[in-house]
RODO-2510 file (C-alpha; in nm, 4 decimals, decimal comma):
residues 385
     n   res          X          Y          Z
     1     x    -5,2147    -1,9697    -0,1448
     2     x    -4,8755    -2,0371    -0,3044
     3     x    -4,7607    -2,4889    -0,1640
     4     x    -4,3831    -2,3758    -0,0566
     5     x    -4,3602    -2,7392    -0,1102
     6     x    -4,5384    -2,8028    -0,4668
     7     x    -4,3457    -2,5115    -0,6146
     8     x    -4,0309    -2,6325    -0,4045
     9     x    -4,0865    -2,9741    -0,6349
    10     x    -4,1596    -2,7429    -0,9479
    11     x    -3,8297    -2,6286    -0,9462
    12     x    -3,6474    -2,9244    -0,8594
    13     x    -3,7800    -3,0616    -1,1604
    14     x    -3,5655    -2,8205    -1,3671
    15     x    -3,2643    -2,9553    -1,4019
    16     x    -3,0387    -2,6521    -1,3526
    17     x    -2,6751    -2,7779    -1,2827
    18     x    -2,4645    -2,4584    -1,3249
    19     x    -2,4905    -2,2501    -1,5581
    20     x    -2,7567    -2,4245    -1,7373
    21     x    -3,1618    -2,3052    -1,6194
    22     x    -3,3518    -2,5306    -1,7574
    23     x    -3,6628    -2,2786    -1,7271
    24     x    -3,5883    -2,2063    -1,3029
    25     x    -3,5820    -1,8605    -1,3088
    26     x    -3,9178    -1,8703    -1,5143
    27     x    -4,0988    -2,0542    -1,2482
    28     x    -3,9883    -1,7938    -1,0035
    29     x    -4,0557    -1,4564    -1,2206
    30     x    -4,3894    -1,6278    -1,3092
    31     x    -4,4731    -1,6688    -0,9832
    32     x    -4,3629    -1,3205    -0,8744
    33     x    -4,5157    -1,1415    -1,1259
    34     x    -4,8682    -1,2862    -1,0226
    35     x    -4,7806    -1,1322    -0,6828
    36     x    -4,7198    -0,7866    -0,8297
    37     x    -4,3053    -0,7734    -0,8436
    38     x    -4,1706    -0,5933    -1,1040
    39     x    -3,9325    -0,8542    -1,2616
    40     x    -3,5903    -0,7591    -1,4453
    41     x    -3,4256    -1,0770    -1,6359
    42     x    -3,0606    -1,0145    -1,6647
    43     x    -2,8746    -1,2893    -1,8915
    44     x    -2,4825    -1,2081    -1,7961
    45     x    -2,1944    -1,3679    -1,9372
    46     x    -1,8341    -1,2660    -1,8838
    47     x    -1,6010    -1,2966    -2,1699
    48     x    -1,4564    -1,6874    -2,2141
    49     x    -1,7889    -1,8378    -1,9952
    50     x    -2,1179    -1,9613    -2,0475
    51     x    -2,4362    -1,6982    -1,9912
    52     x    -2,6258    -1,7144    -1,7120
    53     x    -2,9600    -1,6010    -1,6463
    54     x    -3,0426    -1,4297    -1,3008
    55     x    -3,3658    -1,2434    -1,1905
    56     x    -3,4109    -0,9456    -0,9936
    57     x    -3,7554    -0,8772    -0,8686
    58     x    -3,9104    -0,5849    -0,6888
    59     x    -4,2153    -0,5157    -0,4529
    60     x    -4,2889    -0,1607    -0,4363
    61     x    -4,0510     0,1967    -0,4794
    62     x    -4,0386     0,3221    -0,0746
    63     x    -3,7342     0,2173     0,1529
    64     x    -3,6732     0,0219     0,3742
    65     x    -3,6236    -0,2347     0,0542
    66     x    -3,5495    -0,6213     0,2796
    67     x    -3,4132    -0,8547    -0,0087
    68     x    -3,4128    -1,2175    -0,0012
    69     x    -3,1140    -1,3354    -0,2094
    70     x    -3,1309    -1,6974    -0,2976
    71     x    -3,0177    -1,9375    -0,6175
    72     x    -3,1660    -2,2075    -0,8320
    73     x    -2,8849    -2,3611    -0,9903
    74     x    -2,7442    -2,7228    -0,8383
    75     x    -2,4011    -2,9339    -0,8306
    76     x    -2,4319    -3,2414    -1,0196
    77     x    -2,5592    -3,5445    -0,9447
    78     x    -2,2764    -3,7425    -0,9455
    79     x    -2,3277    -4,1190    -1,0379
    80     x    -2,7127    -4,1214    -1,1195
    81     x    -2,7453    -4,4957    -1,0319
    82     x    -2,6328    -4,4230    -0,6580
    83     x    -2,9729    -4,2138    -0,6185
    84     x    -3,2666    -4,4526    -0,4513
    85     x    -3,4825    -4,1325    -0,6011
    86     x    -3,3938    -4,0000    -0,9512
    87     x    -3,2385    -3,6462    -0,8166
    88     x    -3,5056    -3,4371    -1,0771
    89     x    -3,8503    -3,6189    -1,0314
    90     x    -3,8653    -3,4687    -0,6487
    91     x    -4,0543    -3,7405    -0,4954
    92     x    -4,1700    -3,7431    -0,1597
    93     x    -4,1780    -4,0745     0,0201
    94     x    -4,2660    -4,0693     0,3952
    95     x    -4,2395    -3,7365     0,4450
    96     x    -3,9412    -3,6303     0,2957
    97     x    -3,8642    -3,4414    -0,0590
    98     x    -3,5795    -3,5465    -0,2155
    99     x    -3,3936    -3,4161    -0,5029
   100     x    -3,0740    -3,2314    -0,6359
   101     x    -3,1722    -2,8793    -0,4760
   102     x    -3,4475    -2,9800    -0,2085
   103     x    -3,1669    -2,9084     0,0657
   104     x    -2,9088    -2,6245    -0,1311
   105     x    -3,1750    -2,4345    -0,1939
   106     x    -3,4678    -2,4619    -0,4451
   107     x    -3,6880    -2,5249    -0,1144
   108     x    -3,5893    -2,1683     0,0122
   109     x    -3,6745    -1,9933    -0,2820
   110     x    -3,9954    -2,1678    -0,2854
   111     x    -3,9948    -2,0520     0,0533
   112     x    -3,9296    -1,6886     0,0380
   113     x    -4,2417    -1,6757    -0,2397
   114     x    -4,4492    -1,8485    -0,0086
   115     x    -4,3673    -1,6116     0,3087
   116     x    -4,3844    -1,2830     0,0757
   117     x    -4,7650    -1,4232    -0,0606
   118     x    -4,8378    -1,4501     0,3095
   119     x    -4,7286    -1,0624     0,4017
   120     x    -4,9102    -0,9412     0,1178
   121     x    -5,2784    -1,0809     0,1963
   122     x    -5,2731    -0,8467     0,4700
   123     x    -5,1835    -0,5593     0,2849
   124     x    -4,8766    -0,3886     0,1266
   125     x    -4,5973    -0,3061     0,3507
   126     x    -4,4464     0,0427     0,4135
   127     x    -4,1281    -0,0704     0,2302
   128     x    -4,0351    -0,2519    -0,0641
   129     x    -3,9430    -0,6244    -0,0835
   130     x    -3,7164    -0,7939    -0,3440
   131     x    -3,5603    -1,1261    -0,4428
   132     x    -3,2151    -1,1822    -0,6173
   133     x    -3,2148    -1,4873    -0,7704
   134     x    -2,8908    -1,6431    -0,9600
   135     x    -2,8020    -1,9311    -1,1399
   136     x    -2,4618    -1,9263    -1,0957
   137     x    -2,3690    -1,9793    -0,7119
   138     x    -2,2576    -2,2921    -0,7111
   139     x    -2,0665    -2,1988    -1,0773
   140     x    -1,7788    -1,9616    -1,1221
   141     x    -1,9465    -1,6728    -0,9703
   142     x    -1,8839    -1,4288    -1,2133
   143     x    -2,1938    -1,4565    -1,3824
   144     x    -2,4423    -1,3995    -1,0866
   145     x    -2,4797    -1,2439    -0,7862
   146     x    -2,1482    -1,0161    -0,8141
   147     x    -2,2626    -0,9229    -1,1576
   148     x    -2,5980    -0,8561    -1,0637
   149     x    -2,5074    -0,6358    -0,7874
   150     x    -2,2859    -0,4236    -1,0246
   151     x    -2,6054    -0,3900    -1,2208
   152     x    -2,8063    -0,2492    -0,9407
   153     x    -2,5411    -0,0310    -0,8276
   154     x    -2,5547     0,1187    -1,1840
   155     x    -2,9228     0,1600    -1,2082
   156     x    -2,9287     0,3373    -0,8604
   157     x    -3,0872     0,0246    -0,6509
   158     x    -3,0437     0,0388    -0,2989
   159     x    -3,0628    -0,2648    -0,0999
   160     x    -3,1253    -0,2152     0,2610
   161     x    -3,0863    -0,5818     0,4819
   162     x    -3,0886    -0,9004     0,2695
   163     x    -3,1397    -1,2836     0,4127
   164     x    -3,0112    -1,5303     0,2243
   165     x    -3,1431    -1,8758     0,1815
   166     x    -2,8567    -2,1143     0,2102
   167     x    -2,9274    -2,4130     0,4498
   168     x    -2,7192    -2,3238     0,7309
   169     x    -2,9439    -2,5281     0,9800
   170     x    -2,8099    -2,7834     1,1844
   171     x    -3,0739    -3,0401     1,3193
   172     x    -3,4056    -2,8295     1,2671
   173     x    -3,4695    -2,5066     1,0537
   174     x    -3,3505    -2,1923     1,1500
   175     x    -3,1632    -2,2995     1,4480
   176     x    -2,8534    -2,1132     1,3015
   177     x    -2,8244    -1,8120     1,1962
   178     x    -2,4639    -1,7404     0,9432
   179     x    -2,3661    -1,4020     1,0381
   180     x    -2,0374    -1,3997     0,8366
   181     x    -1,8228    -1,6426     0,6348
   182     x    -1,4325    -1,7363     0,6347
   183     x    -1,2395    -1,6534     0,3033
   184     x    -1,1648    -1,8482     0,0605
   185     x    -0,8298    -1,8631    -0,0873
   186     x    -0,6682    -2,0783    -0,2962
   187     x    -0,2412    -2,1201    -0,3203
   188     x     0,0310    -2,3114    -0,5658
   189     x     0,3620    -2,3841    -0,4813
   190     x     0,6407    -2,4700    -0,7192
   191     x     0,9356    -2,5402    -0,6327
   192     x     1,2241    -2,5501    -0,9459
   193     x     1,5663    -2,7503    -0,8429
   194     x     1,7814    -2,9191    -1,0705
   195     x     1,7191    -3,2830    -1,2545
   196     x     1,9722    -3,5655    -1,2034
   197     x     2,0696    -3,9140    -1,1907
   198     x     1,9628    -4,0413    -0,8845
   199     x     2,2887    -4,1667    -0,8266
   200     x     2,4305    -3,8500    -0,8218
   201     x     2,2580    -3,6633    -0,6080
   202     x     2,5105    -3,4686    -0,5582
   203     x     2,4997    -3,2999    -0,9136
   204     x     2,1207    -3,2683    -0,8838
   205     x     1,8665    -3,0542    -0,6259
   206     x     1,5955    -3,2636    -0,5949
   207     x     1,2845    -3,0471    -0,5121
   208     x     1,0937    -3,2691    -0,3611
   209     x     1,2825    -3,2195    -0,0307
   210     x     1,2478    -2,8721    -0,0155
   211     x     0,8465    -2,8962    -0,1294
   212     x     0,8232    -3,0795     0,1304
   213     x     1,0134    -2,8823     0,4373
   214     x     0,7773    -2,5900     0,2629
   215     x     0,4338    -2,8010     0,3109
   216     x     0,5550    -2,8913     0,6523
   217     x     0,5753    -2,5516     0,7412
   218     x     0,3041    -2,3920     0,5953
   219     x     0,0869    -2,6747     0,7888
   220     x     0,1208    -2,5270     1,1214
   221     x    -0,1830    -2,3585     1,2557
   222     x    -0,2620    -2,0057     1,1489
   223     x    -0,4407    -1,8705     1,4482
   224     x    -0,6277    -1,9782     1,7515
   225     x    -1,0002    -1,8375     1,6275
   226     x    -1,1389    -1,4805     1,7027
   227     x    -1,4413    -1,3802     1,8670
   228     x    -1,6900    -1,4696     1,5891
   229     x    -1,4514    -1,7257     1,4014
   230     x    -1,2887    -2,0729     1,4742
   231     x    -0,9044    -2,1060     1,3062
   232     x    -0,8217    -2,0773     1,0191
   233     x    -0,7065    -2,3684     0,8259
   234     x    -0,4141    -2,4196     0,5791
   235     x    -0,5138    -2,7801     0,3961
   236     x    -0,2990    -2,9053     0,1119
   237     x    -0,5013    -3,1309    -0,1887
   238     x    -0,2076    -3,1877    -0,4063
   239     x     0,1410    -3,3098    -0,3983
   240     x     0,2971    -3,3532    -0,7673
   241     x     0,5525    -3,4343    -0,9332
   242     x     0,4247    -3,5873    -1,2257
   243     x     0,7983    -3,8038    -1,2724
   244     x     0,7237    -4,1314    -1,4390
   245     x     1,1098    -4,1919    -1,4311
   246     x     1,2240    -4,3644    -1,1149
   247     x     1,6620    -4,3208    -1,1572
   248     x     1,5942    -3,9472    -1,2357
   249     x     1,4887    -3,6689    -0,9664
   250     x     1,3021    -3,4576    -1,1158
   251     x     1,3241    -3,0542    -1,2076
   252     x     1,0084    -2,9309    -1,0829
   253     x     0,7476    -3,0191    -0,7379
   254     x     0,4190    -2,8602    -0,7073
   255     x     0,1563    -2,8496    -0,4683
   256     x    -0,1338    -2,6921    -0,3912
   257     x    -0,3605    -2,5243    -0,0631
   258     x    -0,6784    -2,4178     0,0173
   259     x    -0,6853    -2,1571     0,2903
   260     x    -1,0398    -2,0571     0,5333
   261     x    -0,9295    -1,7633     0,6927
   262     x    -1,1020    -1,5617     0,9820
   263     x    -1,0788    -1,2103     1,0358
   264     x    -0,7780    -1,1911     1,1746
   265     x    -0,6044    -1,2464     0,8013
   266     x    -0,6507    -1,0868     0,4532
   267     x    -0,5501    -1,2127     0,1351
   268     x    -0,2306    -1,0058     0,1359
   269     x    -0,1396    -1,0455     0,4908
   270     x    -0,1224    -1,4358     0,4321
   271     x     0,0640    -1,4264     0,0836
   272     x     0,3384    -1,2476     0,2578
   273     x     0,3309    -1,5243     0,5527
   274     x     0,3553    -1,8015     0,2521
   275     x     0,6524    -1,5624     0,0580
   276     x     0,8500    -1,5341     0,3877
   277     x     0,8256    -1,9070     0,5009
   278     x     0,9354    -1,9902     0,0992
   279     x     1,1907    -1,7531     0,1154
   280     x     1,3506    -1,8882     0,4743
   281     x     1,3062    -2,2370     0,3474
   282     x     1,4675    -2,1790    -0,0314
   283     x     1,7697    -2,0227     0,1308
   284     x     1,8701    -2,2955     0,3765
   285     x     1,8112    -2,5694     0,0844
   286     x     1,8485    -2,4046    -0,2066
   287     x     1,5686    -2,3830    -0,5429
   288     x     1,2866    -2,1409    -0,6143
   289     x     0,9721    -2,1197    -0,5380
   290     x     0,6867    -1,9303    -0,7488
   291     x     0,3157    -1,9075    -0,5717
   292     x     0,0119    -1,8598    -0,7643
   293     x    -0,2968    -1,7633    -0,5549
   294     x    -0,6470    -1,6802    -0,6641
   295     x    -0,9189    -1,5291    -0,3481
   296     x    -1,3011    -1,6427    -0,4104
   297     x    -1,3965    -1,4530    -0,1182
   298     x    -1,2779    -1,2538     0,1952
   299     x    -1,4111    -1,3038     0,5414
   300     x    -1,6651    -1,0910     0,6798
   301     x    -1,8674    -1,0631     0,9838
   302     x    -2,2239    -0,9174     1,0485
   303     x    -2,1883    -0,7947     1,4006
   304     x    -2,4727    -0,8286     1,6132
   305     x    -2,6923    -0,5742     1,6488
   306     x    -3,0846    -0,4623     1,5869
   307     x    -3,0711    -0,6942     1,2854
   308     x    -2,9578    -0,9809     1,4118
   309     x    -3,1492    -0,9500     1,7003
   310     x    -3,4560    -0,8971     1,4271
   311     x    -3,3877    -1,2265     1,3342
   312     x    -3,3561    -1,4058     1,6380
   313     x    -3,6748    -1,2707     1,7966
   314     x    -3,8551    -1,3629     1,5256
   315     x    -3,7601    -1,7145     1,4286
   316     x    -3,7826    -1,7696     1,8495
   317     x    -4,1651    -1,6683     1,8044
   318     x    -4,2179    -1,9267     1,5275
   319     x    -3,9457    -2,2248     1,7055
   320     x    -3,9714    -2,1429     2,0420
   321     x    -3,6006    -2,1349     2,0790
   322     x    -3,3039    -1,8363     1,9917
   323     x    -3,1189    -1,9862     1,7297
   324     x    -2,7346    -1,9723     1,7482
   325     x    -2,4878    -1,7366     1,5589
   326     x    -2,2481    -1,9214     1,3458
   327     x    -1,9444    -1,8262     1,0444
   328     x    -1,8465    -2,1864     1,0058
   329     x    -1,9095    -2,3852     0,6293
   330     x    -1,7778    -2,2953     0,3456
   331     x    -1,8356    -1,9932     0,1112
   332     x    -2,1951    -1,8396    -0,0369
   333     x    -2,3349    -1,5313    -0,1895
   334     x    -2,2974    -1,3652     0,1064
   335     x    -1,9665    -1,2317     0,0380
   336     x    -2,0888    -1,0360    -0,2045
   337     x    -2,4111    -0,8729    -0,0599
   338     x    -2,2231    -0,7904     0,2518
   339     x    -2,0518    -0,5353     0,0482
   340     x    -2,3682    -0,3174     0,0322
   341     x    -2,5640    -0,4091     0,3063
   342     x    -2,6165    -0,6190     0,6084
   343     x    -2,6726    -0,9769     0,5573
   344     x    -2,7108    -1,2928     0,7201
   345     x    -2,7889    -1,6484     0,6330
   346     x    -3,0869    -1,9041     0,7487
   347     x    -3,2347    -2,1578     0,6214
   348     x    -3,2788    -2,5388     0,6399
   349     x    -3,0860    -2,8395     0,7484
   350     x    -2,7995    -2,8653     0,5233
   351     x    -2,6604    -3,2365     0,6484
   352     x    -2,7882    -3,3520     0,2918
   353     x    -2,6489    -3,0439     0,0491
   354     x    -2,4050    -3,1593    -0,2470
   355     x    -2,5264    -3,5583    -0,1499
   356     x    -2,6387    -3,8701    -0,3261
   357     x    -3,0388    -3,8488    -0,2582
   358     x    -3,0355    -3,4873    -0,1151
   359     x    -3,3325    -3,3884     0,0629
   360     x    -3,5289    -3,2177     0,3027
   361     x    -3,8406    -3,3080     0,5505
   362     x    -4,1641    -3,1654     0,3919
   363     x    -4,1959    -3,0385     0,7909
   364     x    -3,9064    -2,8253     0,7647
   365     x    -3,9738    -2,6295     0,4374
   366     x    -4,3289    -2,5220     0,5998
   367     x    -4,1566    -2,4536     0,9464
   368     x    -3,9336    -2,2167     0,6808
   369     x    -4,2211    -2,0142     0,5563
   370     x    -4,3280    -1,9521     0,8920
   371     x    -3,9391    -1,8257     0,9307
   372     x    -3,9538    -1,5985     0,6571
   373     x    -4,3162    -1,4710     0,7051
   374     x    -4,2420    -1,3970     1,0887
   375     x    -3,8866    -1,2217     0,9821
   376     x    -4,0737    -1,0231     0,7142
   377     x    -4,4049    -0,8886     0,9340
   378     x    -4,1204    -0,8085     1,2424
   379     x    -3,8835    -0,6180     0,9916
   380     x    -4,1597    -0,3947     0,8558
   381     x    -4,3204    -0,3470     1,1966
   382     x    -4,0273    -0,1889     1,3115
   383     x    -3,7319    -0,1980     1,0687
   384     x    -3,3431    -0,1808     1,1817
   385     x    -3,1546     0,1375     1,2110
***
């Protein structure tokens, strides 16, 4: 039987910071293939980026098809002497396997191979199974699961209820489940006056003022949370000027937002919020002020239902306890699956994720197989309208 654990370790010896593989997605279609999975290698690149290579691996031709969606690229490793264990040798030391992916989420691929070896020893479901595997989540995103999704749309697949793999556990695994994610949404300001002497002002319009009134403004709360969502949050990371003079105000101010949204907001409804505010503010002091924007992803919500209560019935039957529903973190894959099917997230503690000396207890990636095994025998058993 397939060590969720050894082949956990496997991969985290690959070391696959985005978009680079560094032979990954071999170790998973090799494993899949000995299973019986029909195995599609799809190397995408978008013009102007790197290529990326993704797999795509089916289990059989009937529907229901359940897909696990998962990825085996990792952020870097920052400052390599900070690690106590060198991020790609995946040592375990008391019980614990550390590494740059053992958390965010080489263990839950490993996983999802382990579970599916599991199902199969007692026979073939009446379904199909499948695994979407990327190398470019934690990248620029075109190059992965969105691309690989147009792929299947164009070869007919169909895609029934996907889990993904992303460790959304809080203190033990599976004790969350991520039933939707807040959007992602990205804003610059600049604000054009007019440059002066500094002892002038009065010939000048400093835009630093009126930047500032506008960040002021645009800082006050969005919402008050919805039924599946806490607030949304407006946070500004930049505040420049870039004006190495100091008797001159300068001509230009710029700064920059990132937005989490709930569902109470789309992309447009908030860029006409920020263009009303700018436009209130720039008449009572005077300037302009362009925005910029760019959206990585829209909120979405997986309303509970048989699915979700799939899930929770069978990861109480392996824990002993109903895990919670959640939408809180930041983005993942997600928000592109749930454009063609039902999806949720679970997986393993994720305190670790993006750290120095990332890991996970050996304990928790075999509590996951059970997870995934118990999700897998309940779905076919009786599969969700």
């Amino acid at each position: 039987m397939i060590d969720a654990v050894a082949l956990s370790q496997d991969l985290i010896r690959c070391p696959s910071v985005t978009p680079k593989d560094e032979g990954a997605i071999a170790i998973v279609e090799k494993a899949l293939t000995a299973l019986g999975f029909t195995c599609k290698r799809m190397r995408l690149q978008a013009p102007g980026s790197e290529a990326v290579e993704n797999l795509y691996a089916r289990l059989g031709t009937a529907s229901p098809n359940f897909c696990f969606a998962g990825h085996t690229d990792v952020v870097p490793v920052g400052d390599a002497k900070a690690w106590r264990h060198d991020p790609f040798k995946a040592e375990i030391v008391d019980g614990t396997l550390y590494g740059r992916g053992a958390a965010d989420m080489k263990s839950a691929v490993a996983c999802f191979i382990a579970a599916v070896e599991r199902v199969l020893a007692r026979g073939k479901p009446k379904g199909s199974i499948s695994l979407l595997i990327t190398g470019d989540e934690e990248g620029i995103n075109i190059n992965g699961t969105k691309a690989v999704l147009d792929v299947l749309r164009k070869d007919g697949e169909r895609i029934d209820h996907c889990l993904v793999g992303e460790p959304t556990a809080t203190a033990r695994t599976a004790d969350t489940i991520k039933i939707g994610r807040r959007g992602s949404m990205k804003v610059t300001l600049t604000v054009t006056g007019v440059q002066g002497h500094t002892a002038y002002p009065q010939n000048a319009l400093n835009p630093i003022p009126i930047l500032a009134a506008l960040v002021m403004k645009l800082s006050e709360p969005l919402d008050s949370g919805s039924a599946h969502f806490q607030p949304s949050t407006l946070v500004f990371t930049t505040f420049d000027v870039g004006n190495p003079a100091g008797n001159v105000s300068p001509a230009q101010a710029r700064a920059s937002c990132n937005i989490r949204f709930n569902d109470l907001h789309t992309p447009e409804s908030l860029l006409r919020r920020i263009e009303k505010i700018a436009d209130e503010i720039t008449h009572e002091y005077g300037g302009e002020c362009a925005i910029e924007h760019s959206v990585s992803g829209v909120s979405f919500v997986t309303q509970p239902g048989p699915f979700t209560e799939l899930l929770s019935t069978a990861i109480a039957s392996v824990t002993g306890a109903m895990p919670q529903f959640s939408t809180t973190g930041g983005t993942s894959d997600a928000r592109f699956i749930k454009d063609i099917c039902p999806v949720a997230e679970i997986g393993v503690p994720g305190g670790t994720m993006h750290k120095v000396d990332e890991c996970v207890p050996v304990e928790e990636i075999n509590r996951l197989v059970d997870v995934y095994e118990s999700i897998l025998t309940s779905y076919f058993a009786n599969p969700p309208g």
